[in-house]
C-alpha positions in Angstrom: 0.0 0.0 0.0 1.4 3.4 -1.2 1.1 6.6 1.1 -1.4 8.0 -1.8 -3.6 5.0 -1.7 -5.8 6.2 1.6 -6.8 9.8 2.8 -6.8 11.1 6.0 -10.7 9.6 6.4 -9.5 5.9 5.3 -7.1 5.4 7.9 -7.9 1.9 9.3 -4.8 1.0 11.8 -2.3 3.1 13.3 0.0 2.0 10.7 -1.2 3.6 8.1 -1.3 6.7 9.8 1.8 7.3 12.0 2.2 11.2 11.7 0.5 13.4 14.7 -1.5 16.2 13.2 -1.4 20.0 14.4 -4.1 22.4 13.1 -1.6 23.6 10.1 -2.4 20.2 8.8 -6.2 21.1 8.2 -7.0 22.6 5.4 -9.0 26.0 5.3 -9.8 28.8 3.2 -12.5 31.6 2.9 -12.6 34.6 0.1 -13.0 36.8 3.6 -9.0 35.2 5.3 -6.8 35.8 2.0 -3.6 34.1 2.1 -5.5 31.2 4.6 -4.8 28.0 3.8 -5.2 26.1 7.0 -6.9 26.0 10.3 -3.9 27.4 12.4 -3.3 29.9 9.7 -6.8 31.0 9.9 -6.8 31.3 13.4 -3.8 33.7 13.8 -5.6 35.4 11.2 -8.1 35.9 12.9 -6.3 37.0 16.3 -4.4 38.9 14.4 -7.5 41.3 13.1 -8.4 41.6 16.3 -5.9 42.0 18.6 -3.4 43.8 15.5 -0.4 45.0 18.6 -0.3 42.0 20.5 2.7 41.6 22.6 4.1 38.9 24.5 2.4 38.2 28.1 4.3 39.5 31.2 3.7 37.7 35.1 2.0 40.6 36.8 1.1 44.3 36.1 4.6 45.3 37.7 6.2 43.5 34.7 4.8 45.3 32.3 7.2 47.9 30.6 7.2 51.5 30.6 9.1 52.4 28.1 9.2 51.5 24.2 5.4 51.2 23.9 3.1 52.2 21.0 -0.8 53.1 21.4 -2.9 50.6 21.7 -0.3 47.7 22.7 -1.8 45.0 24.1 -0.7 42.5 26.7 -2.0 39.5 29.0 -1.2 39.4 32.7 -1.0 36.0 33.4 -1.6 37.6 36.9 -2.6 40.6 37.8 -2.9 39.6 41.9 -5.9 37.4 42.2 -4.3 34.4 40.0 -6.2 35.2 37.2 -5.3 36.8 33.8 -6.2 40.3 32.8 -5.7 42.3 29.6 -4.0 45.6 29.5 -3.8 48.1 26.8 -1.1 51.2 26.3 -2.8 54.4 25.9 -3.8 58.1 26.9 -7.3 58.9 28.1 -8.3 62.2 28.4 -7.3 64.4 31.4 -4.0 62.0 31.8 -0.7 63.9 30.9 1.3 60.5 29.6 0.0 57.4 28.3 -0.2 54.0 30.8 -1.3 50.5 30.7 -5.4 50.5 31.4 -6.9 47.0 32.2 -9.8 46.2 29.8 -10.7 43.0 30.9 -10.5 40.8 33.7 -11.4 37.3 33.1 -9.9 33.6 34.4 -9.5 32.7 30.9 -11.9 29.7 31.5 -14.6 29.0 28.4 -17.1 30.8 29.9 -15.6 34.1 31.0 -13.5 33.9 27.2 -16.5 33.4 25.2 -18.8 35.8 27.1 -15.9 38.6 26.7 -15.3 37.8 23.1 -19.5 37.5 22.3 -20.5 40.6 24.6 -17.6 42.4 23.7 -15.0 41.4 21.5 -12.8 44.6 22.2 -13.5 47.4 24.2 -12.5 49.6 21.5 -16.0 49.4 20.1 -19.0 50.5 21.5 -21.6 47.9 22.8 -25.0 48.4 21.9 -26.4 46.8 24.6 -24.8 49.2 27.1 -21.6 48.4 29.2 -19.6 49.8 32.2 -16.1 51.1 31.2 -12.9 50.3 34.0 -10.5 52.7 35.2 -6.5 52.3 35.2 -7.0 49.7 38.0 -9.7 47.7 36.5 -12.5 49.2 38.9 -15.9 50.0 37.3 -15.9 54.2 36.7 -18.6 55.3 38.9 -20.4 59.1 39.1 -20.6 61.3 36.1 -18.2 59.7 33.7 -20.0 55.9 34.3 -20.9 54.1 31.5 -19.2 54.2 27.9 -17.3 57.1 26.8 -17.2 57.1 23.1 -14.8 59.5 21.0 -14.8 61.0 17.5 -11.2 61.5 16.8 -7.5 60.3 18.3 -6.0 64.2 17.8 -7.2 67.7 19.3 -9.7 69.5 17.0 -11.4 66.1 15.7 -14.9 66.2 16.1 -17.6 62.9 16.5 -20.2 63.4 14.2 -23.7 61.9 14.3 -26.2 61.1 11.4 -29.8 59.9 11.3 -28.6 57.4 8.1 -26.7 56.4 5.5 -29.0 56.4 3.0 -29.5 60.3 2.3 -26.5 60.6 0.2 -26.3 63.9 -1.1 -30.0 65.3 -0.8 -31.8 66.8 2.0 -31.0 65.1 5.5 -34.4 63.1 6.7 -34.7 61.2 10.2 -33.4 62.0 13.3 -30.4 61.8 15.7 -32.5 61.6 18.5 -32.0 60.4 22.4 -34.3 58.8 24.9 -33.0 60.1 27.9 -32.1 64.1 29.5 -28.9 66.0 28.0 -26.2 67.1 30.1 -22.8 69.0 30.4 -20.5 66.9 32.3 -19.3 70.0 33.6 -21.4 72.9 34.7 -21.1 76.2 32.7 -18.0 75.3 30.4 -19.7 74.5 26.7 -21.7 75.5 24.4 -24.6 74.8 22.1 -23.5 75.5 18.3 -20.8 78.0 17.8 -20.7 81.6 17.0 -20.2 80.6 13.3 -22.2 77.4 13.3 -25.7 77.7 14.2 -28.6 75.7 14.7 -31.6 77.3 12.4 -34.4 76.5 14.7 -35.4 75.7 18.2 -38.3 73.7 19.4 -39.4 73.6 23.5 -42.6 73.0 25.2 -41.8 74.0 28.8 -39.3 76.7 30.3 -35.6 78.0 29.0 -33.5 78.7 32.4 -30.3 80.6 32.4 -28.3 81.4 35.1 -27.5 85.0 33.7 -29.0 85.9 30.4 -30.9 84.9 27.2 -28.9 86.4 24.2 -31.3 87.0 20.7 -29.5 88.8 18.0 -29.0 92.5 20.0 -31.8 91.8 22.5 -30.9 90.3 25.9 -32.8 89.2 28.4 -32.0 88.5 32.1 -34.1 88.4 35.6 -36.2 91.3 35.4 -34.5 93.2 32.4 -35.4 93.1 28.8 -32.4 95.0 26.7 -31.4 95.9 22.7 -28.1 97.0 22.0 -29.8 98.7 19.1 -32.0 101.1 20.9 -34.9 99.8 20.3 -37.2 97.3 21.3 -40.1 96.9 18.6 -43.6 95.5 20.2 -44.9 95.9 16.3 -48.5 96.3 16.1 -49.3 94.5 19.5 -51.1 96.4 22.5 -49.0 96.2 25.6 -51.4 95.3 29.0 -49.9 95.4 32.3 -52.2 95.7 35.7 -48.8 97.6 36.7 -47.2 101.0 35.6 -44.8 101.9 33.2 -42.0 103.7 35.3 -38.6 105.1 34.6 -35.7 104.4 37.3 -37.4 105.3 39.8 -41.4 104.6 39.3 -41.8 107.9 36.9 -40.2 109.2 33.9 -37.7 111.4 35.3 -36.6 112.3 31.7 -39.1 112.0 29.1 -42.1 110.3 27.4 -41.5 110.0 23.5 -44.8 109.8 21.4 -44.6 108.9 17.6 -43.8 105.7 15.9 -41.4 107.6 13.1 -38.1 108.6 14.6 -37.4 112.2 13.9 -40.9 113.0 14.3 -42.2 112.3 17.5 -43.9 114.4 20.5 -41.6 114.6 23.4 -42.9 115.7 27.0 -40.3 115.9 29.9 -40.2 118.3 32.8 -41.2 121.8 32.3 -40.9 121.3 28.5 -43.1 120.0 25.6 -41.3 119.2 22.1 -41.6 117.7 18.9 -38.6 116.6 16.5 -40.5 117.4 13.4 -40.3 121.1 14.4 -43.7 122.1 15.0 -46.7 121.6 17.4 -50.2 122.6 16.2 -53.2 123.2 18.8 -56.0 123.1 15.4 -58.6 125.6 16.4 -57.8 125.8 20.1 -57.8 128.8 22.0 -54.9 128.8 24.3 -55.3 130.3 27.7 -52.4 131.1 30.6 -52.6 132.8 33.5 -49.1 132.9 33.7 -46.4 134.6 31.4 -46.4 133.8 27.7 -42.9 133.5 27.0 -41.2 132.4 23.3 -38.1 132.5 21.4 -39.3 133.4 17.6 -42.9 133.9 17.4 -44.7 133.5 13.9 -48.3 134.5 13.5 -49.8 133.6 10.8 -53.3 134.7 8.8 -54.5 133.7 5.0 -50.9 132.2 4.5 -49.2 135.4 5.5 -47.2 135.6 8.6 -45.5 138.1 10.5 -42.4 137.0 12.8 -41.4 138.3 16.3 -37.6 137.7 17.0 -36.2 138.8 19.9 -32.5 138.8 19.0 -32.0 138.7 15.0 -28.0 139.6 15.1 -28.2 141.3 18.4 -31.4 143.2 18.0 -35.2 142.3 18.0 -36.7 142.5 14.9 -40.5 142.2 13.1 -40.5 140.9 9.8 -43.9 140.0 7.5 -43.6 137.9 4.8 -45.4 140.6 2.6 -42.6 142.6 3.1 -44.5 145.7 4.8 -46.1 146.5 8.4 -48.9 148.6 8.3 -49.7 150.2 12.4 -52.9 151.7 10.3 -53.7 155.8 11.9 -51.5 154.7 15.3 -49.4 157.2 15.8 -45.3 156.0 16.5 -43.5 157.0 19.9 -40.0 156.1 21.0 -37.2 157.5 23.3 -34.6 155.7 21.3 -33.5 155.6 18.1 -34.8 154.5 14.9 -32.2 152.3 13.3 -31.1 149.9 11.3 -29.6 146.1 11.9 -26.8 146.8 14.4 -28.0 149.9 15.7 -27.7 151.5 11.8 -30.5 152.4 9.6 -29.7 151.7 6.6 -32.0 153.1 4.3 -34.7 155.9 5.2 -37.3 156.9 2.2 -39.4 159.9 2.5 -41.6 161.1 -0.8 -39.4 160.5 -3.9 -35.9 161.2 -1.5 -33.8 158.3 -0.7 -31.5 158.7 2.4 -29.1 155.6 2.8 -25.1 155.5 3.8 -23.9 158.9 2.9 -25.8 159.9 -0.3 -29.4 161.4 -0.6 -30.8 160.7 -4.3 -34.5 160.4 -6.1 -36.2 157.4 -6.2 -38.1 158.6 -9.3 -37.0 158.1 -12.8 -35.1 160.9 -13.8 -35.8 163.1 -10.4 -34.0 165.4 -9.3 -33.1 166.1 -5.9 -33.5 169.8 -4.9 -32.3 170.9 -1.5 -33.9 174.8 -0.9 -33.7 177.5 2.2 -36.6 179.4 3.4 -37.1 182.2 1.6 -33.7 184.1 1.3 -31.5 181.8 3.6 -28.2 179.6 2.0 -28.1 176.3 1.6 -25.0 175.6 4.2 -23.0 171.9 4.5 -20.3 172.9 7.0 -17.4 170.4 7.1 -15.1 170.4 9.8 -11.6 171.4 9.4 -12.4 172.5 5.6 -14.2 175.6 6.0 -17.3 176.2 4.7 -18.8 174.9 0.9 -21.8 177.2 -0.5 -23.8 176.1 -3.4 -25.3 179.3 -5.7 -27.0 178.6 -8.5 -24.0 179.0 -11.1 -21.1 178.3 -9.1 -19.5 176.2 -5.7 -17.0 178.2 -3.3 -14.9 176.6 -1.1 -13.3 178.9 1.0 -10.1 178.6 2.6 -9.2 175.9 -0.1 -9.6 178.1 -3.2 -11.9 179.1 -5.4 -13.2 176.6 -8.1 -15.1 177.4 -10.4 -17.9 175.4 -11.9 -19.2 175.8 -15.9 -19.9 172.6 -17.0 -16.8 171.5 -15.1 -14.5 170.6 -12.4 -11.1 171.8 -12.0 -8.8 170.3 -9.4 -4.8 171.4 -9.9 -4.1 168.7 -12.9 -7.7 167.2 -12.9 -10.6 167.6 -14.4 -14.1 166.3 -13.7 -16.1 166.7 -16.4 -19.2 165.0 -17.5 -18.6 161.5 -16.6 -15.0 162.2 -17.1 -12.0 162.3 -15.0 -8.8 163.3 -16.7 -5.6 165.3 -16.6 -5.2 168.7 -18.1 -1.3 168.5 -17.9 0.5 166.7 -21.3 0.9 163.4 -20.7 -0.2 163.5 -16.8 -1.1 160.9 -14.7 -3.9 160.3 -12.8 -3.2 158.7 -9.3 -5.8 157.3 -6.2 -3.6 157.5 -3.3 -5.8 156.6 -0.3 -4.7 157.9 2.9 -2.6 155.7 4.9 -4.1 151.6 4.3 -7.1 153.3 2.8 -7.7 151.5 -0.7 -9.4 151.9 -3.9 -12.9 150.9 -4.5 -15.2 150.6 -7.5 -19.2 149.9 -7.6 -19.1 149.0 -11.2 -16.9 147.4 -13.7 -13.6 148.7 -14.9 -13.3 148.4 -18.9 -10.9 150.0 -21.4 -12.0 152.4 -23.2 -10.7 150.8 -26.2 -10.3 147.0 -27.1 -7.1 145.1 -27.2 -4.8 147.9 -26.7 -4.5 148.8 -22.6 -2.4 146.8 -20.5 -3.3 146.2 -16.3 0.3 147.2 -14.9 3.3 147.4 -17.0 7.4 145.5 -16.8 8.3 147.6 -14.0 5.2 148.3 -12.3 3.8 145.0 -11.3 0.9 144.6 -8.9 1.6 141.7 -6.3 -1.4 139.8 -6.4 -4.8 139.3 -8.4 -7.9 138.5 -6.7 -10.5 137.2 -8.6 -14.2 135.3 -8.6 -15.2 133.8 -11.4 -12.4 133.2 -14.2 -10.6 134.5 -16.7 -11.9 135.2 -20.9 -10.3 136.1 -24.3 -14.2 137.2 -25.1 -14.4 134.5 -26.7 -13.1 131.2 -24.7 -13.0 130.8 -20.8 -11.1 129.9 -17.8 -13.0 129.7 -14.2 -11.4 130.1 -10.9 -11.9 126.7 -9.7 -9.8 125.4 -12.5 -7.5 128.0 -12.1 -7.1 127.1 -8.7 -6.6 123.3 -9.2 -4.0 124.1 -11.4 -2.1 124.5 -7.8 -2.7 120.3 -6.9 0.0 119.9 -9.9 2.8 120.7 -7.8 1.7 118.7 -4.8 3.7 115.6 -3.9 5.6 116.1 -7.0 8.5 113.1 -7.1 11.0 112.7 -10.3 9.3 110.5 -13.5 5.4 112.3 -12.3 3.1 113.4 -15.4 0.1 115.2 -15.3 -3.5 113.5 -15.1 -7.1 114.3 -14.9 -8.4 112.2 -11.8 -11.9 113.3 -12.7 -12.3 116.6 -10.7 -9.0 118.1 -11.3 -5.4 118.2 -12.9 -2.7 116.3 -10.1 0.8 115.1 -10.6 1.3 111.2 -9.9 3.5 108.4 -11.6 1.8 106.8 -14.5 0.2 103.8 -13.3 -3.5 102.9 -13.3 -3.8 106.5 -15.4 -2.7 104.9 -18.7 -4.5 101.7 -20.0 -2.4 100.6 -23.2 -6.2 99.3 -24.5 -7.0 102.9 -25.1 -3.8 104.2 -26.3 -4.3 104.7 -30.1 -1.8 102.9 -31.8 -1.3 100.7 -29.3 -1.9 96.7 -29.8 -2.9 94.3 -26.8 0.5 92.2 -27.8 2.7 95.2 -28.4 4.8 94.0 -24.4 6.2 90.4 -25.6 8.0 90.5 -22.1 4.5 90.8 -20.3 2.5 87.4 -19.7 -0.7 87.8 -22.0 -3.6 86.8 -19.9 -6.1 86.5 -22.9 -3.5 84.3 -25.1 -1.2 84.7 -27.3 -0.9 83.0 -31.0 1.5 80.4 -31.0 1.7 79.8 -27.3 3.7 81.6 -24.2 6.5 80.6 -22.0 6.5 81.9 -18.7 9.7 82.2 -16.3 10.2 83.0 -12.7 14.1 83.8 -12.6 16.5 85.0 -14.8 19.1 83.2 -12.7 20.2 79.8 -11.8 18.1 78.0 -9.2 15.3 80.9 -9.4 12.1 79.5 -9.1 8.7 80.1 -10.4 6.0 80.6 -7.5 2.0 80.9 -8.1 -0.1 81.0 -5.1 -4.0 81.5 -5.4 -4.4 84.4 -3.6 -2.8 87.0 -1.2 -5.7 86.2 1.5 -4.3 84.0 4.5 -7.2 81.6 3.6 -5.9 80.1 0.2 -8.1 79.0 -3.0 -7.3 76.5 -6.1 -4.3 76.5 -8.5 -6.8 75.2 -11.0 -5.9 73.6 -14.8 -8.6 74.0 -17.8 -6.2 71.5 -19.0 -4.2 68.1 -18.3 -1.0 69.4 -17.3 2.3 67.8 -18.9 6.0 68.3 -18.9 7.4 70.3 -21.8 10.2 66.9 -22.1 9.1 63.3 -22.0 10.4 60.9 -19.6 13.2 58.7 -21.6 15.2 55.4 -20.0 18.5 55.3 -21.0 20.4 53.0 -18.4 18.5 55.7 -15.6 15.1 57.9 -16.0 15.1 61.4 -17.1 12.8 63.6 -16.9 10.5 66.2 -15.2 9.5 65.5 -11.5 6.1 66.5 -9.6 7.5 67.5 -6.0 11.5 67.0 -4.8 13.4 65.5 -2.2 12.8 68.3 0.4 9.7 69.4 -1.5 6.9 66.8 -0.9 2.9 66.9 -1.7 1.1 65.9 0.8 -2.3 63.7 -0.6 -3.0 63.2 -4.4 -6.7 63.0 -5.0 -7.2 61.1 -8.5 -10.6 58.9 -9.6 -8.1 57.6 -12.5 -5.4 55.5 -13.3 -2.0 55.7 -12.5 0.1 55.1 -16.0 3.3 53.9 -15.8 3.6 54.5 -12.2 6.1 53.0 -10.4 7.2 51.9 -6.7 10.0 53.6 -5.1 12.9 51.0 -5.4 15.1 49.8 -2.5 17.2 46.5 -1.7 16.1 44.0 1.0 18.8 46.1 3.0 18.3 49.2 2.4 14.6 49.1 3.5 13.7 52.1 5.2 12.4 52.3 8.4 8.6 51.8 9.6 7.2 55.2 10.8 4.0 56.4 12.1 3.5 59.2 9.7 4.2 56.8 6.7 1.7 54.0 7.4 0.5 53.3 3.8 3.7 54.0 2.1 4.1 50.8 -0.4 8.3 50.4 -1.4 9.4 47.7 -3.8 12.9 45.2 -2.8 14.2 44.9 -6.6 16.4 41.7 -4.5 13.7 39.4 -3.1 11.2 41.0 -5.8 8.6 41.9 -2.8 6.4 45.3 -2.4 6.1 46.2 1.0 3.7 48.4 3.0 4.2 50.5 6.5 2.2 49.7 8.9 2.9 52.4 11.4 5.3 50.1 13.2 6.9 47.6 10.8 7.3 46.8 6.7 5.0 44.0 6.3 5.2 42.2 2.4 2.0 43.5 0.6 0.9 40.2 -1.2 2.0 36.2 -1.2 5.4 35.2 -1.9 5.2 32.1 -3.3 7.7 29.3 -4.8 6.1 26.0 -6.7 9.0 23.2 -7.7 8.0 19.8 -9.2 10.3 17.0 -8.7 10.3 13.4 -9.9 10.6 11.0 -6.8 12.7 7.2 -7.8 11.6 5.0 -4.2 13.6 7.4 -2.3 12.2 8.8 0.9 14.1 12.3 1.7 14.7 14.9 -0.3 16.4 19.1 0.3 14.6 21.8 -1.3 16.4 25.3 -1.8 13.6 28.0 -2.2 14.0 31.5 -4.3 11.9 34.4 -3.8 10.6 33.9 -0.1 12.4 36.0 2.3 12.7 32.9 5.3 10.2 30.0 5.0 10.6 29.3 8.5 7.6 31.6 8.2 5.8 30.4 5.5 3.3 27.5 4.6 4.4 24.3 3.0 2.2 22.2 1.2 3.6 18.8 -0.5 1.1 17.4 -3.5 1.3 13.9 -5.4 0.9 14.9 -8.9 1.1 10.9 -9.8 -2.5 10.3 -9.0 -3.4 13.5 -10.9 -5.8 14.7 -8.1 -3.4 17.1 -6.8 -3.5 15.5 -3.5 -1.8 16.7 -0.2 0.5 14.4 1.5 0.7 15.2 5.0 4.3 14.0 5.4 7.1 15.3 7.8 8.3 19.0 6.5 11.6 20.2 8.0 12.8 24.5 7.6 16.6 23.7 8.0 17.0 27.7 7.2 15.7 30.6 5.8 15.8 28.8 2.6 15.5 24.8 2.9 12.9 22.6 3.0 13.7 18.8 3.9 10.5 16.9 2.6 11.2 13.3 4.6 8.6 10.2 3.9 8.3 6.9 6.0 7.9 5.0 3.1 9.5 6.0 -0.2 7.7 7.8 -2.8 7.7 7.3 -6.6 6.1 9.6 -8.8 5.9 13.2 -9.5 5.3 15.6 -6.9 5.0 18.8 -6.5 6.5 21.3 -3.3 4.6 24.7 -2.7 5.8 27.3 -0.4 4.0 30.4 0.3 4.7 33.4 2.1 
């Protein structure tokens, strides 16, 4: 009888089956363990998932070590003081500075505490629905506020734990609820908040009362025990009537300021002590008589009858004054009696009219058309103006004496020394003579009419060595034809303001100023001027044939584009697929252009596509580099042992099955030495031995021997004869 004649379940005497079985000698596999092929192998698979950091078992909790630990290590205490084993797990709960074993269960390892820990629980790392009490660092159930399961969103500060109703609202409107069955709580009084200043809830829903400690806070309203306050100003009851059996007080149970009636601001009735007012101006009585016993007093009075008024003032620019918009006061046959004067504004009259005479400043004249003004002495008496200091000036009916100053005479003329005033005429009777107004002293010279040339285009106003200092005018400046006005004029003046080297002249829209050409100029409007006329300028709108833009002019410059000058940054976005100006050539090494450098990395790549031609960074066996925390993911490639390798956080584990498959031809003999290739040390790997002879592919459960990393010793109680076939995997 050969060794392929029976299986495992035709074994009918101890002879025919002398080997002692272990569960790697039971086959197993499941699409859900890949790389399974046994029982034992699917086991530590299993164990593996769940408890992924598993380290060796310590005596007691004093054995367990305090330095070179990771999160979430995991280690049995054969031990832990009442002769029964306990799990402990590395980490840092909140409020603890460091991290420090934690027992998470407690259990004699007997079938009933291990499978009503692994069915209730399975690991304390997820939550149980059915409600369980979480231990402290010394195994003792948390009791008080923090009893019960604590349940986190995040491993790092800022993380958040986020609740839905469901997962099947996609990307549309959220339906169901995240509702609770049970009262909320802070677990610590007055230290959080609902919602954030930034992210609100839209809407509020409560049947009984809303307490606060302090205050209620609604937009700019605030309400607290006994207060009701608006920033704003104003607290608007709309269109509701306010009932109180109470009073509406001030401070102190009365207005001690005022009572404001109106609903428009800016025109309301305001009563306060000893004073009645109203913003719009005005406060009308309708047809009411108004009766005082006291004094009526009032700052300007207006009476007013058939849309005519009359106004009282008692201090119009120091002085009282009556005014009537008809522009006359009539006191009808009342006859006028003062003991003052009767003046003007300021204590001057101004202008006094009797008949057709006009008295006003220091002229008397006719207010008639063409009148004359006749000043005549009783029967033979003169007509005498004395003047002080000048002697005496008689008017006849031919001639004026002055004496004391000379006689003038007067026929048709006036003769004064060199001048002559005749007509409308004042002129110089010596050849050539001037004519010169010399006030006396700072006196100067006035004019109540315009000053024209009496011929055009030949005067000049001063002359080369007679310059006046300064002109003062109003309105502008004209040819008598074109026009200059003094606001123009005048903004001439901003020219020379700030002025700076390489400055032009522009019209900012009100005025001429001096400024460096900048926003000013817009080559678009210059005429002449062509959008692509600046070949060193980038051409935002495209250029034909394509545009090549640098950052430096030297070596190692570089080229920088950020999205925006804002702290909070946008998109660099492509409107097309971007590629390097060079392809990538192998020629003995790879050249090319890289995305990123050596000290220059991206951080995530974000793709729904494919990855073409995309290859895994290359190292030897050797050269490996290091398992890190911040690289679990990163996938290398060993170009020696031909394996990819992924980072778990704490160790490069081979991404895939190695596996090696020889056939060899068996001649009676019963032991034969296998040297593998492309498995890193089969004293890890499964070994399978298959009798091809049959041509059932069977599995011969014979005695396998790992000499090394390398060898396999395949040894057989009987010998074999056939072909068979060896398959190591890894």
């Amino acid at each position: 009888m050969s060794i392929g004649e029976h299986g495992r379940f035709e074994v009918w005497n101890a002879l025919q089956h002398p080997l002692r079985h272990t569960l790697a000698d039971f086959g197993y596999t499941s699409p859900s363990l890949p790389g399974v092929t046994n029982v034992q192998s699917a086991l530590d698979w299993v164990l593996a998932v769940i408890y992924p950091q598993q380290k060796a078992a310590v005596a007691n909790p004093a054995a367990l070590p305090l330095l070179g630990n990771t999160i979430n290590d995991y280690r049995v205490v054969t031990d832990d003081g009442d002769g029964k084993a306990a799990a402990y797990r590395w980490e840092q709960r909140e409020g603890e500075v460091t991290a420090s074993w934690h027992k998470i269960y407690d259990m004699d390892w007997g079938e009933g505490t291990v499978l009503s820990n692994f069915l209730l629980k399975t690991q304390d790392v997820y939550v149980y629905k059915h409600g369980i009490d979480d231990l402290d660092s010394t195994g003792a159930v948390i009791a008080g506020t923090y009893a019960g399961q604590t349940i986190y969103g995040g491993q790092s500060a800022g993380t958040n734990l986020t609740l839905r109703a469901n997962s099947g609202d996609g990307v549309g409107a959220s339906t169901g609820y995240v509702q609770v069955d049970d009262n909320f709580r802070p677990a610590v009084h007055n230290s959080f908040d609902v919602g954030t200043n930034v992210s609100r809830f839209k809407d509020a829903y409560f049947q009984g009362t809303i307490t606060t400690a302090s205050t209620v806070v609604a937009g700019t309203l605030t309400l607290s025990s006994g207060s009701i306050n608006d920033s704003s100003g104003t607290i608007d009851f709309d269109n509701e009537n306010l009932v109180t059996t109470g009073n509406i007080t001030g401070a102190i149970g009365y207005f001690t300021s005022s009572i404001e009636v109106g609903p428009l601001v800016g025109n309301a009735l305001i009563l306060a002590p000893g004073s009645i007012t109203d913003e719009s101006g005005a406060i009308s009585f309708g047809n009411e008589n108004l009766s005082t016993t006291g004094t009526l007093a009032a700052g300007v009075t207006t009476l007013t009858d058939n849309a005519q008024t009359i106004v009282l003032d008692p201090d119009l620019a120091g002085v009282a004054s009556i005014t009537s918009s008809t522009g006359t006061i009539s006191f009808g046959n009342e006859n006028l009696t003062t003991t003052g004067n009767i003046t003007g504004t300021n204590g001057t009259l101004t202008q006094l009219n009797v008949g057709n005479l006009q008295l006003a400043a220091n002229q008397i004249s006719a207010t008639n058309a063409n009148g004359d003004v006749t000043i005549t002495s009783n029967a033979n008496g003169n007509v005498v103006l004395f003047l002080p200091g000048t002697g005496i000036v008689e008017v006849g009916s031919t001639n004026l004496t002055v004496d004391a100053n000379g006689l003038v005479t007067l026929t048709g003329q006036f003769n004064a020394d060199n001048l002559r005033l005749d007509g409308n005429t004042l002129s110089s009777t010596n050849a050539n003579g001037n004519i010169v107004l010399s006030p006396n002293g700072t006196g100067i010279v006035q004019t109540t009419a315009s000053i024209q040339p009496n011929s055009d285009n030949t005067l000049a106003l001063g002359a080369l060595a007679l310059r006046f200092t300064s002109l003062f005018l109003s309105t502008g400046i004209s040819d008598g034809t074109n026009s200059i006005t003094m606001a123009t004029l005048l903004s001439l003046r901003d020219i020379n303001v700030g002025v700076a080297a390489g400055m032009s002249i522009f019209y900012d829209g009100t005025k001429w100023v001096a400024s460096a050409p900048d926003t000013e100029i817009d080559h678009g409007t210059i005429s002449g001027l062509l959008d692509d006329d600046h070949p060193q300028y980038a051409l935002l709108a495209g250029r034909a044939g394509g545009q090549t833009l640098y950052g430096g002019t030297a070596a190692g410059e570089h080229l920088v584009l950020d999205s925006t000058a804002n702290a909070s940054k946008g998109y660099i976005k492509f409107s097309s697929v971007p590629v390097p100006t060079t392809n990538a050539s192998f020629a003995g090494s790879w050249s090319g252009t890289d995305i990123g450098g050596s000290s220059n990395y991206f951080r995530d790549v974000y793709t729904k596509g494919e990855f073409k031609g995309f290859r895994l960074e290359n190292f030897t066996f050797a050269t490996l580099p290091a398992s890190s925390a911040q690289n679990i993911g990163r996938v290398v490639y060993a170009t020696d042992n031909t394996k990819a390798y992924v980072d778990t956080g704490s160790a490069l584990v081979v991404l895939g099955v190695s596996k090696y498959v020889q056939d060899t031809v068996w001649a009676a003999e019963t032991v034969k030495t296998f040297t593998t290739t492309g498995i890193s040390d089969v004293r890890n790997a499964l070994v399978q031995f298959l009798d091809l002879s049959a041509n059932n592919y069977e599995t011969l459960y014979i005695k396998t021997e790992r000499l090394n990393a390398t060898d396999v010793r395949i040894t057989s109680n009987i010998a074999l004869t056939g072909t068979y076939r060896l398959i190591v995997m890894e």
